[in-house]
Structure formats: C-alpha cells, structure tokens
KELUMSE-779301 format. One line per field, with one value per residue (C-alpha): residue number from 1; x, y, z. Coordinates in steps of 0.2 Angstrom, whole numbers, plus 2048, in hexadecimal, padded with zeros to 3 digits. Last residue first. Layout:
num: NUM,... $
X: X,... $
Y: Y,... $
Z: Z,... $
//
This chain:
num: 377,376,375,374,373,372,371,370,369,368,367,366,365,364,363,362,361,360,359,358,357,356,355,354,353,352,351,350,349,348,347,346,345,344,343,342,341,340,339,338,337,336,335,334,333,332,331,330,329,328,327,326,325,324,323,322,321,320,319,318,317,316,315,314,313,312,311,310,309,308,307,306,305,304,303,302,301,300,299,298,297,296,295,294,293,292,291,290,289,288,287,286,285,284,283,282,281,280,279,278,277,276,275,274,273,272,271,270,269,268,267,266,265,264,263,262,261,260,259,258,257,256,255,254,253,252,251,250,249,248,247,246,245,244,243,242,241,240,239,238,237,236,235,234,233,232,231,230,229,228,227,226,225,224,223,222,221,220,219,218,217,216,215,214,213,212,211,210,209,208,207,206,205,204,203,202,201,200,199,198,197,196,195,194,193,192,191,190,189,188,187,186,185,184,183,182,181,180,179,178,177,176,175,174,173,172,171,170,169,168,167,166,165,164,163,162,161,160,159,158,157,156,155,154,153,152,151,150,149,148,147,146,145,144,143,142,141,140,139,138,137,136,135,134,133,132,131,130,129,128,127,126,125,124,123,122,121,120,119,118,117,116,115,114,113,112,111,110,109,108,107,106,105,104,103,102,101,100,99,98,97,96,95,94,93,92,91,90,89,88,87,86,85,84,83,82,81,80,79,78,77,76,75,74,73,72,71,70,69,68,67,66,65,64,63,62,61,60,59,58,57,56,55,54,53,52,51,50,49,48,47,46,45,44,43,42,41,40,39,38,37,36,35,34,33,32,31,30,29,28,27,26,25,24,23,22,21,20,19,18,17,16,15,14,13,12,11,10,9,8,7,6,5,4,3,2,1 $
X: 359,34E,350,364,363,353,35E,369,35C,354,362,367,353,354,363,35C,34D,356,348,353,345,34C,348,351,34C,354,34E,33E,338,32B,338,340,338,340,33A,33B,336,336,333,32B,31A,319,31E,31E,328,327,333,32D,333,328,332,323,31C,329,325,32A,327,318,313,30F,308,309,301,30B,310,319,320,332,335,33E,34C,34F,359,36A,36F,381,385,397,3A0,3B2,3BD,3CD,3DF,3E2,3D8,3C7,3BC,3A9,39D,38C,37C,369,35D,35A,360,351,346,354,363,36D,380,381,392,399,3A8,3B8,3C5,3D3,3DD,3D4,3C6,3BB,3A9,39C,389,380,385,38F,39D,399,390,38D,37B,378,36A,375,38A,399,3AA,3BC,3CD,3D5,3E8,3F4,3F4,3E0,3D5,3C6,3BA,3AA,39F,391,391,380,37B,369,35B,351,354,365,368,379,37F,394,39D,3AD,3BA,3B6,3C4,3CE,3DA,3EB,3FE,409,41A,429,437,448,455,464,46E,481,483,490,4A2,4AC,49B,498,486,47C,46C,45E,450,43F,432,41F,414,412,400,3FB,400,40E,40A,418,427,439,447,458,468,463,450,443,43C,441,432,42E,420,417,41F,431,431,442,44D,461,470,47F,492,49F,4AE,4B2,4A9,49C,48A,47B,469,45D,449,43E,42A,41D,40E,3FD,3FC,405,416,420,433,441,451,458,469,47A,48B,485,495,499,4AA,4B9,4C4,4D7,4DF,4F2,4FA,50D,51B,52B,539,54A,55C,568,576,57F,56D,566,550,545,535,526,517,506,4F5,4EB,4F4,4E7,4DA,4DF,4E9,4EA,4F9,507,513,520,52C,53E,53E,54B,557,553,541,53D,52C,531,528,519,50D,519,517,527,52E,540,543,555,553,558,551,53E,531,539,52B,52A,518,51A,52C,535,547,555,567,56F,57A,574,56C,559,54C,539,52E,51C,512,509,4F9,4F2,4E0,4D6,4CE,4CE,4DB,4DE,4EC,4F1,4FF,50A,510,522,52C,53A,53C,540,551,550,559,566,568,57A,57D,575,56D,575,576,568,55F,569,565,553,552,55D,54D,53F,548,54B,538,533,53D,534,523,526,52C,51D,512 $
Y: A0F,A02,9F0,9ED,9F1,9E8,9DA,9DB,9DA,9CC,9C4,9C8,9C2,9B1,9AE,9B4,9A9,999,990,982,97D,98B,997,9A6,9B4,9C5,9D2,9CC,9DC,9E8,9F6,9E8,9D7,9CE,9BD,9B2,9A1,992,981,971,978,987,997,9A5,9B7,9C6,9D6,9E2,9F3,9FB,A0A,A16,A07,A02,9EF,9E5,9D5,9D2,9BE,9B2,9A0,991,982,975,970,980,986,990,9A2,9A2,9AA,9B4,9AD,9B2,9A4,99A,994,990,98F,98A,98F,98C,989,99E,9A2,9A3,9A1,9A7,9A8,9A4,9AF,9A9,9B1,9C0,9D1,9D7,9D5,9E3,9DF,9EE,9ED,9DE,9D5,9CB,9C3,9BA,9AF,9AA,9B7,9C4,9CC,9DA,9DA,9E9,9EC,9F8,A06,9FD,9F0,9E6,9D6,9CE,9C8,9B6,9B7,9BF,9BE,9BF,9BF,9B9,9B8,9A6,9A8,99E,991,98D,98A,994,99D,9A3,9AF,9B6,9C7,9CF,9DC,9E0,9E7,9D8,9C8,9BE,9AB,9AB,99F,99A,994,988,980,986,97F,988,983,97C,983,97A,980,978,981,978,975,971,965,962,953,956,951,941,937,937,942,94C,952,95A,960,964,973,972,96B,95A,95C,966,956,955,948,93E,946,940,944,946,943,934,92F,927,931,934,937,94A,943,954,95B,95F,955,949,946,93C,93B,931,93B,935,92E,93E,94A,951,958,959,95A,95D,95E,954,959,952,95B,958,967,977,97C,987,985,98A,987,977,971,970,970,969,964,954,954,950,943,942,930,931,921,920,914,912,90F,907,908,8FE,8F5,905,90A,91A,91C,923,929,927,930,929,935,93F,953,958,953,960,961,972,96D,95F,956,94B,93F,93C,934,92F,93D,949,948,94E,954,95C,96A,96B,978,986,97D,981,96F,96A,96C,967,95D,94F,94E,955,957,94C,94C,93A,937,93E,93C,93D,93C,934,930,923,920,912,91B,918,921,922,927,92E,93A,946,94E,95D,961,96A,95C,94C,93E,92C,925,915,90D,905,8F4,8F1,8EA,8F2,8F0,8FC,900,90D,91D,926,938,93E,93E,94E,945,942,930,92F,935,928,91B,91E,91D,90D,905,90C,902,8F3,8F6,8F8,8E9,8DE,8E5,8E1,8CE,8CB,8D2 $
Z: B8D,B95,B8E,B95,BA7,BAA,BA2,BB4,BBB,BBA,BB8,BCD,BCE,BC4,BD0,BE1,BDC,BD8,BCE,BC1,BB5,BA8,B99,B97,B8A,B83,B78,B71,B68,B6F,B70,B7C,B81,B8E,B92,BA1,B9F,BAD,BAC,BAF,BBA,BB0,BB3,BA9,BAE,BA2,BA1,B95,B89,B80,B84,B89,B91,B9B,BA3,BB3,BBA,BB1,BB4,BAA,BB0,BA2,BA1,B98,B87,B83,B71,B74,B6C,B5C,B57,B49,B3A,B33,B29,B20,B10,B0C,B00,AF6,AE7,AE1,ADD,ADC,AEA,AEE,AFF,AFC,B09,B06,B10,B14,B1B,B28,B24,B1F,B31,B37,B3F,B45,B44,B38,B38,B29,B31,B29,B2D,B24,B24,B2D,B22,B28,B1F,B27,B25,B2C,B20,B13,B10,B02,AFD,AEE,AE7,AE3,AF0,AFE,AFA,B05,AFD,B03,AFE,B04,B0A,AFD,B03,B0A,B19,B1B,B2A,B29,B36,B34,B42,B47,B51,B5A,B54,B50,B56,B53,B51,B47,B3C,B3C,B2F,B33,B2B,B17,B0C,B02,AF2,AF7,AF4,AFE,B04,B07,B13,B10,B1F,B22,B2E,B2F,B3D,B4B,B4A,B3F,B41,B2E,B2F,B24,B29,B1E,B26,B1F,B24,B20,B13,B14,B1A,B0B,AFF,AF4,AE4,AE4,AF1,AEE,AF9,AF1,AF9,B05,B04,B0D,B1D,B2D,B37,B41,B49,B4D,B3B,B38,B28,B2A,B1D,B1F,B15,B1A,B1A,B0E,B1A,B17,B13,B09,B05,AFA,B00,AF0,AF3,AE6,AE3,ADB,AD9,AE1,AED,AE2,AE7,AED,AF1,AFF,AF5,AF4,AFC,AF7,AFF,B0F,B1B,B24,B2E,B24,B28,B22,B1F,B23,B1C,B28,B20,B29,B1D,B1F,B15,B16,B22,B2A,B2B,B20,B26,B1C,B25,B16,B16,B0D,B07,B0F,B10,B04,B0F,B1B,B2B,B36,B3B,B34,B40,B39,B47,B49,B58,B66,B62,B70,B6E,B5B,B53,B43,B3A,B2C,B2D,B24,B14,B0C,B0C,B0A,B1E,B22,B35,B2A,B19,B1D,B0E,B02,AF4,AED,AF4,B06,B0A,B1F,B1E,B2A,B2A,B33,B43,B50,B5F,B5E,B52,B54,B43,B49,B3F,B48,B41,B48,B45,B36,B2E,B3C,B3C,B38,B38,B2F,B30,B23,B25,B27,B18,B18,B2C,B36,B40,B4D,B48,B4D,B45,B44,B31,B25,B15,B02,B06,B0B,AFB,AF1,AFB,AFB,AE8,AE8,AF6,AEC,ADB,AE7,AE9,AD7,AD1,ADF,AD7,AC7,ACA,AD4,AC7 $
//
C-alpha cells in the first residue's frame, strides 16, 4: 500500500508538471510544501467562499483544480460557472472565491504552484452546511380514541439535523421520538396540535406542525333540575362532551320529545335546554337527555318538580300585608321567634317566598315591594 500510494503521488506530481508548463509566467508564488495538510473550511449554503493561496516574488505558474477539472490556469478562467473569479492583491495572492456556494461545490481544491525547483500544491477541503429543512411531514389526521397512531417528520441538512416532538398542551413536554412519533392507544387528552422541530445549529430550527384529532363517544358534564311552581317557565338544562359534536334528544316516560306549543328544544353544540313556557302540574317529573354520536351513547335523567313550602317547629304569627282579591293575588308576613317568612302567592299559587332570621325592616320592606310589583297584573 505504501509502495501504491508513493507511485500515485509522483504520478500527481508529473501530471502537475505537465499542466504548468503549459501555464502563463509572471505569477510569484510562495513556496508550499507537497505534503501540506489540507485545510478545512467550513462555510454556510448560499454564502461566499474564499479560498486562500498566497504567492511571494519567486517566478512560477499558478492553477487552482477542484477534482481534476482546471478551473483557473493563471488568470485564464477554464470554468464557465459565472460564480467563480479570482481574489488577487497585487501579486501577493492568488486566491478562489466562489458565491452563493452549494453542496455541490463541497469537495477538495488544489493551488498548483511551478517553482524553479518543482512543483507545490496547497490543498483547501470545502465542507458546505445546510440549514435544517423539513421535506416531509404528516398530514393533519383523525382518528378514533384507542388507536395507535404514528406521525412522520423528515428532514435534511447538513451536519444531518436532530428530530425533536413536542404536544402543544399546558406543559408542552418533548416527547420520545426523532423522525416518527409513535402513539399506542391515543387518548382524548393527546389530542391537539404537535410540533416537529428540526435543528443542526447552522441557522434557526425548521419546525412544523400536525393537527391530531380524537374522535370520542359523549359524556354528560353537567344536567341541571329545575324547582319551578306552576305558571311560570322552565328551562332543563344538559350538557355533553364528545368528538365529533353530540346530537341530542329529550324523552318523558320512554317517549321523545319535540318542539311544540309550550315546549321548545334549541341545541348549541354541546349544550342543550328544554324550556317550558308555562308550567302546568303535567310537566312535572322526570326527563332523560340523550347525547349520541357515531362512537356512542350516553344519559341523563334529570326533574322538574314543584317547590315546597318549609315545615316549622316554632310558633308562628301571620300577618296580611297586602291582598287582591279579584287577582287572587296575596302578600303574607309570619314571624316566629327564629325566623322570618314572607310569602307571595299569586292567582292563588305560591309565586315567590323568602325565608330569613336577619330583620332589617327597610330591607324586608324595599322587597316587599318590589314583588308587589310582580303578583298584580
């Protein structure tokens, strides 16, 4: 191998010779070793590269070679790549610049130098960095809770950029995985948005991002009774969680509800209301809303009931404060020594009631009347 080798350099060295000799005269050089080690510059995609070979004033002829392609023999350009020109300084250097550099351009560049004695090289590796770049990312997906899922992230550069996930959730944590991100059995709480970032420190990070979402059956949050006396409205209230959006249906007694005179059903999402304009001693009992969706079903019973006045264990003292007859329509006052009650009765239904041990007279009487308001027409 040793052998092979030294043959392959004296043949480098007649090669050399034989281009030199056919190069213009007048360039002085500074003498270079042979064997110089190469260096090594590195340099961003799309910058200017300048390759440096310095000359002094002994007589020689000069040429700068990537590969074995001459791309400058003197100041004769060979190349037709109209990036590459000479950097000279009266004729102290002899240097290679090259613009808007791309990774094709990586690779080693030789300065040949002619002596009187023989001929020298300086050796130049230019490494080209690329700044991270995503090539290949999945599409925004849907999926069902339960299933496993794997999200794609490819990119280059160079040095080859580092992968990294996170979930865009409240903690936002990185999570295991470089190019492909694997899910096992998806839950509704990794739904959301995912970040993929690609980073090689040559310039910013490359980040992009996949939407994921969950598909999930409903789940009743919330259902509200109501405690409402007769004659006035009424609104049952239910509300669902679920991907996609929960359809909903109200049933009485195994029997579906619609909207009809007195009765109305709005939907908003994932709430709805059954209202009742004008409770009657029909309406009260016991309702179920239904959430559906394509995953599943769920429930909910809830009541309409009347309320019901407060039992006393102490003696009590009633007093009319006001009453219209023709309206059947009452205001009553009972005292005890604990509390206080007043009572509202309108169309000879309890309207309204407040039951208190606080006694601020000007108070009581301000609410008072302001009810008085409400129970005559």
């Amino acid at each position: 191998m040793v052998g092979r080798g030294s043959f392959c350099r004296k043949q480098l060295q007649a090669v050399l010779l034989r281009l030199l000799c056919l190069l213009p005269a007048g360039l002085p050089v500074r003498s270079v070793d042979f064997q110089r080690a190469t260096d090594n510059i590195t340099i961003r995609q799309g910058d200017t590269a300048i390759l440096r070979c310095y000359v002094d004033d002994k007589v020689s002829k000069v040429a700068w070679l990537n590969r074995s392609n001459i791309i400058f023999a003197g100041e004769d350009k060979w190349s037709l790549d109209p990036r590459v020109d000479l950097v000279t300084k009266g004729q102290l250097e002899y240097s290679l610049r090259i613009q808007k550099v791309d990774v094709y351009d990586e690779g080693a560049y030789t300065c040949s130098i002619q002596t009187k004695q023989q001929p020298k090289t300086s050796q130049v590796h230019l490494i080209v960095q690329v700044p991270p770049m995503i090539f290949n990312i999945s599409s925004d997906i849907t999926v069902n809770e339960g299933s496993n899922v794997t999200l794609r992230c490819l990119a280059n550069g160079r040095p080859e950029p580092s992968i990294n996930w996170r979930h865009l959730s409240p903690l936002a944590d990185e999570l295991d995985g470089d190019e492909y991100l694997e899910i096992f059995g998806i839950t509704r709480e990794q739904a959301g948005r995912y970040e993929c970032k690609a980073a090689n420190e040559v310039s910013s990070p490359n980040v992009k991002y996949v939407n994921v979402v969950v598909n999930y059956p409903p789940v009743i949050m919330e259902s509200k009774n109501a405690e409402i006396p007769v004659g006035r409205s009424a609104a049952l209230q239910c509300n669902a969680i679920a991907v996609p959006k929960p359809d909903f249906e109200w049933y009485r007694d195994d029997k579906r509800i619609f909207s009809a005179e007195g009765i109305k059903i709005q939907n908003y999402g994932t709430h709805s209301v059954l209202m009742v304009s004008n409770v009657t001693e029909e309406h009260y009992g016991n309702y179920t809303c239904v959430a559906t969706n394509k995953l599943g079903i769920n429930n909910a019973n809830l009541f309409l009931y009347k309320p019901v006045l407060p039992t006393f264990r102490y003696p009590i003292r009633g007093i009319l404060l006001a009453g219209f007859e023709r309206f059947c329509s009452f205001c009553f006052l009972f005292i005890s020594s604990h509390f206080l009650l007043i009572l509202f009765l309108k169309h000879c239904t309890v309207f309204s009631f407040y039951v208190s041990s606080f006694r601020c007279w000007f108070f009581l009487s301000f609410f008072v009347f302001l009810h008085l308001k409400k129970i005559v027409p």
